[in-house]
N, C-alpha and C positions, 0 to 999 in steps of 0.2 A: 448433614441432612437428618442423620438420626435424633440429633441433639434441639432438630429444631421441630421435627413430629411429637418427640415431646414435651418440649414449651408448649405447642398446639393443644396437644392431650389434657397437660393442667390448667392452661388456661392465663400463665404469666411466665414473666419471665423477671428474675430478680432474687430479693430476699435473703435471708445470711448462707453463702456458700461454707458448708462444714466442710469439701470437701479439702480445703486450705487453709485451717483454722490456726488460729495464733494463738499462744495463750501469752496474759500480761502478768505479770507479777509485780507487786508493790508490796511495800511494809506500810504495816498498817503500828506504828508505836513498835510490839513486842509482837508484834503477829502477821504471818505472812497470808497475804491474800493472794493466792491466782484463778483465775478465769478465762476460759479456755473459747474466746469471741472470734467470729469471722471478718476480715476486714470490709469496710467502707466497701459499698459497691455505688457510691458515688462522689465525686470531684468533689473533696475540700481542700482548705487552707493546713497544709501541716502545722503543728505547734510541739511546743517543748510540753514534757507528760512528767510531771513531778512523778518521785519513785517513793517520798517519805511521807509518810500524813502523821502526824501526832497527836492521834485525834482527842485526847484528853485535856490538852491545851486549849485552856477558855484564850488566851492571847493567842494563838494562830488562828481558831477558828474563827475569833472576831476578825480577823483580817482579811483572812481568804474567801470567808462565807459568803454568800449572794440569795436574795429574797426572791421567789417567786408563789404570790399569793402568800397562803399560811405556811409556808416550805421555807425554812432556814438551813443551806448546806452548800456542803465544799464537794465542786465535782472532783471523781476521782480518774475519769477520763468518758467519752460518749461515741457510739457506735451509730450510726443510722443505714439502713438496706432502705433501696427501694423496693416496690413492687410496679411492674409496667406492663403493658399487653405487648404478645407478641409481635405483631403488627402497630407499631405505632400511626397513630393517625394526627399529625398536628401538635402543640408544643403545650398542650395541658392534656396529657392523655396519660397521668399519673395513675394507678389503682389507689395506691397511698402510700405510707412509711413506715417501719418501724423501726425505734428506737434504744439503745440499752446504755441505761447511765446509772453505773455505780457510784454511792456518794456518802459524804459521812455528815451525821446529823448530830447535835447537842439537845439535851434538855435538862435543867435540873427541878421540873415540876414533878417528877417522877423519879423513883429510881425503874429504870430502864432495863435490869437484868431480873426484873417481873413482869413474864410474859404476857398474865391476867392487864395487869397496868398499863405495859405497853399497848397489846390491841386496844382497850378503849381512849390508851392519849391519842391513838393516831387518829381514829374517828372523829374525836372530840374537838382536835386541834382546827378540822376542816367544816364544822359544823358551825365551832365560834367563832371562828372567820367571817365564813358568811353570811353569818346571821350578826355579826359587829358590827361596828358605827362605819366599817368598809368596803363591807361584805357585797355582795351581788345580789342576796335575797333583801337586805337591808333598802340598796339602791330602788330595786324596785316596789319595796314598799311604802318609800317615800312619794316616788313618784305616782301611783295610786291613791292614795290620800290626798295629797296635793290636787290631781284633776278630780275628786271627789269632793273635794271643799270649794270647787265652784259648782258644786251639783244644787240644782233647787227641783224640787222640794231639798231638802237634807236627806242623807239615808240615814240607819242606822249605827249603830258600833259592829251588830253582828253580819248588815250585809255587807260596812266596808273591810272588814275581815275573809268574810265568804270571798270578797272583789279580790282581795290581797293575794291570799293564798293561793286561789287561780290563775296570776296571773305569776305567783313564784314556781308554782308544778310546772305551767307551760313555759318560762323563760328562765327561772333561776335555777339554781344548784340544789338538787334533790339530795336529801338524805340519804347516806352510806350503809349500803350491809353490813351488821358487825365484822369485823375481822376475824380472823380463823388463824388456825397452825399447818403448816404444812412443813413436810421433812424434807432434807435433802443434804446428801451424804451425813447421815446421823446428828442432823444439827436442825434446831426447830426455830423455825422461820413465821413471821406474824406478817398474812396475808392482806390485802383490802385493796380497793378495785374504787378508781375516781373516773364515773363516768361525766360524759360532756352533753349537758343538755341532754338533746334529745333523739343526739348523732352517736351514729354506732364507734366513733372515736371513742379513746376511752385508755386509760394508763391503770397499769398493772403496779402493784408494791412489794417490795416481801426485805420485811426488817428484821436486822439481828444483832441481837446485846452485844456491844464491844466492852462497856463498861458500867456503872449503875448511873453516868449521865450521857453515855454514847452511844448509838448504832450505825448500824451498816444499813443502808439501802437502798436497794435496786432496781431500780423504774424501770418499766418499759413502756412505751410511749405508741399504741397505734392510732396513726392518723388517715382516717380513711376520707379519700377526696371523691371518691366516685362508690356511693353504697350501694347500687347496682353489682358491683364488682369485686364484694367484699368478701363474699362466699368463697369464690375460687382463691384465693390468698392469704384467709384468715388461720386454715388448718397448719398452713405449712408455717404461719410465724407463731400460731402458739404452739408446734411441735420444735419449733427453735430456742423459744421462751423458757420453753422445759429443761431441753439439752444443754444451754448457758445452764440456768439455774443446778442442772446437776455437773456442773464441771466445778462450780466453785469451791475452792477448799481454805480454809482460815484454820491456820496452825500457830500455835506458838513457837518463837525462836526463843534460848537459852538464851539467857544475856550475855554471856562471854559472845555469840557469835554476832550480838547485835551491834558490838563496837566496831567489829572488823566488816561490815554492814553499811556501819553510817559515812 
């Protein structure tokens, strides 16, 4: 009863339970990652969770990696909480989700253990995306031109640009705040934030140098289904977002221990 006055009081019921926290531990090559995540609070499929990543291996990464948009990487395992109302009413009565997926990335357009370098490749990589021959801002540029070249009179070049860019602010992929630093347990982490549209959805970043062509990074994914509802369940997962992020610790192992390791 007490437990359910206050679900009432916040307003949900859901989200990473710290009170059961798991931590995971993987080798990352020479260096141990753990991460201290609350489990699933809802029905999946189990699966086998690799423990090795060798993340400097251009041949594993070509094998394991998987594209999503400008995003090339190897997951290193994925968490997802719901968020729900106390009273459920019907079988879409989601608040929304959030998500935390650690993952390991390659680039050798950069070296990657410059942190200046690093925040503008990651802005950079999401900009010429969009704005490439595949992009979302692209698509809809095309298709603006194209219904404006059945236009008579003819417009201009400057108001089928004005038409363009109108119509990429309201439906395409807006441009990134630059990236920032942010610390966590003495280790400086390159922030940046990919929002959607024009939905309070929206994925959280925070990458860190493994090598001068590697990083580490950490998504978190909120997906809010009902933005009416977003308020009451927004504090308590970025006050969770936080607590992962300060649980993680990336240490080097001796190499003698890493034989008896592998």
């Amino acid at each position: 009863m007490i437990k359910f006055i206050k679900n009432l009081h916040r307003g949900f019921i859901g989200g990473p339970n710290f009170s059961i926290p798991a931590e995971r531990v993987v080798l990352l090559e020479n260096k141990q990652l753990s991460i201290t995540v609350p489990d699933n609070n809802m029905a999946v499929v189990p699966k086998a969770v690799d423990k090795h990543f060798p993340y400097n291996s251009q041949a594993w990464f070509k094998e394991h990696a998987q594209t999503y948009l400008q995003h090339q990487f190897v997951i290193i395992f994925t968490k997802n909480w719901l968020y729900l109302p106390v009273i459920s009413v019907g079988t879409s009565s989601e608040y929304g989700m959030l998500s935390c997926q650690p993952r390991i990335k390659q680039t050798n357009k950069i070296d990657v253990t410059d942190l200046e370098a690093l925040s503008h490749f990651v802005v950079q990589e999401y900009e010429d995306f969009h704005n490439g021959p595949n992009g979302k801002n692209t698509e809809i540029r095309k298709a603006v031109k194209e219904r404006f070249s059945k236009h008579y009179p003819p417009v201009s070049e400057e108001e089928l640009k004005e038409e363009m860019d109108g119509w990429v602010e309201a439906k395409g992929k807006q441009p990134l705040s630059p990236a920032k630093k942010q610390n966590f347990n003495n280790k400086k982490w390159i922030f940046y934030q990919e929002l959607k549209g024009n939905r309070i959805s929206h994925t959280n970043f925070y990458c860190l140098p493994l090598s001068s062509t590697s990083f580490l990074e950490i998504l978190f994914n909120y997906r809010v289904d009902r933005s009416n509802k977003y308020e009451k369940w927004s504090k308590h997962a970025e006050e969770s977002e936080r607590r992962i992020m300060e649980s993680v610790s990336l240490t080097d192992i001796p190499e003698e221990q890493i034989n008896l390791l592998n």
